[in-house]
N, C-alpha and C positions, 0 to 999 in steps of 0.2 A: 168193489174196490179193496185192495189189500189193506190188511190191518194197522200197515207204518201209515198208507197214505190218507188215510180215510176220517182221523183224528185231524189233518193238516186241510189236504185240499177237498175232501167230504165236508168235513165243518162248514170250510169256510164256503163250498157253492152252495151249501143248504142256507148257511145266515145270508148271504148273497137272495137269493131266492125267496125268502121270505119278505127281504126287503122291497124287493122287486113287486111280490103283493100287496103287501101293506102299501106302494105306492099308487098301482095301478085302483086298486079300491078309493085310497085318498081322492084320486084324479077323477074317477067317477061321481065324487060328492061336492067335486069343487066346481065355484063361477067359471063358468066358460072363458073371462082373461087372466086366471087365476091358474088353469090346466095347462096352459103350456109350459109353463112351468116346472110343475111336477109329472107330466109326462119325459120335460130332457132329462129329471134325475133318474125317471123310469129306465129311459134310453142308454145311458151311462151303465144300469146297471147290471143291465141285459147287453150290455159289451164287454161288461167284466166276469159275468156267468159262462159265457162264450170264451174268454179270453182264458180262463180256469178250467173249464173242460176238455179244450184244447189242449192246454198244460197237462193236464191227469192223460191225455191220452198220447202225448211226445214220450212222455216219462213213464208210459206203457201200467201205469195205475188203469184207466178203462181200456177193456177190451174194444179193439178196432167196430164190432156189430152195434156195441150200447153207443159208443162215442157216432158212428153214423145215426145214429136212431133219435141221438138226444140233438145233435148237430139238426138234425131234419125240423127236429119237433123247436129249438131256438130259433130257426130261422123264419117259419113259422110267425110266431112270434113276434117277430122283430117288424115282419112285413102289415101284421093287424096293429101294432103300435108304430108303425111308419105310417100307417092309415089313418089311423085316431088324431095322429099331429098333423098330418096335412088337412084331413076335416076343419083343424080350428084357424087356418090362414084363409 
């Protein structure tokens, strides 16, 4: 990521992204009526990691290869934490 962008929108997917763990760990130790819960804030925030990368890469900050690559590895993601929330209905 270039030097301008990387303090703005690098920050803020890395603090994104940890929060995103710190969630998904939380949701592993909580009551089963207690996890759906903190799996939609998970959800939310694996929309907005998504919705930032995206950004970094309209705005030509990621290169087209990393933004597929990272896109691949979100979606991913998204679809094993779509899985975990349908598990608990």
């Amino acid at each position: 990521m270039p030097k301008k962008d990387k303090y703005t929108l690098g920050e803020k997917t890395q603090r994104a992204t940890l929060e995103l763990i710190e969630l998904l760990m939380e949701a592993g130790y909580q009551e089963k009526f207690k996890k759906g819960v903190v799996l939609g804030q998970a959800s939310v925030k694996l929309d907005l990691i998504k919705l930032i990368v995206r950004l970094g890469q309209d705005i030509k900050a990621i290169p087209t290869n990393k933004y597929l690559s990272l896109e691949e590895k979100l979606q991913e993601i998204g679809r094993m934490l779509g899985g975990w929330i349908k598990s608990l209905k």
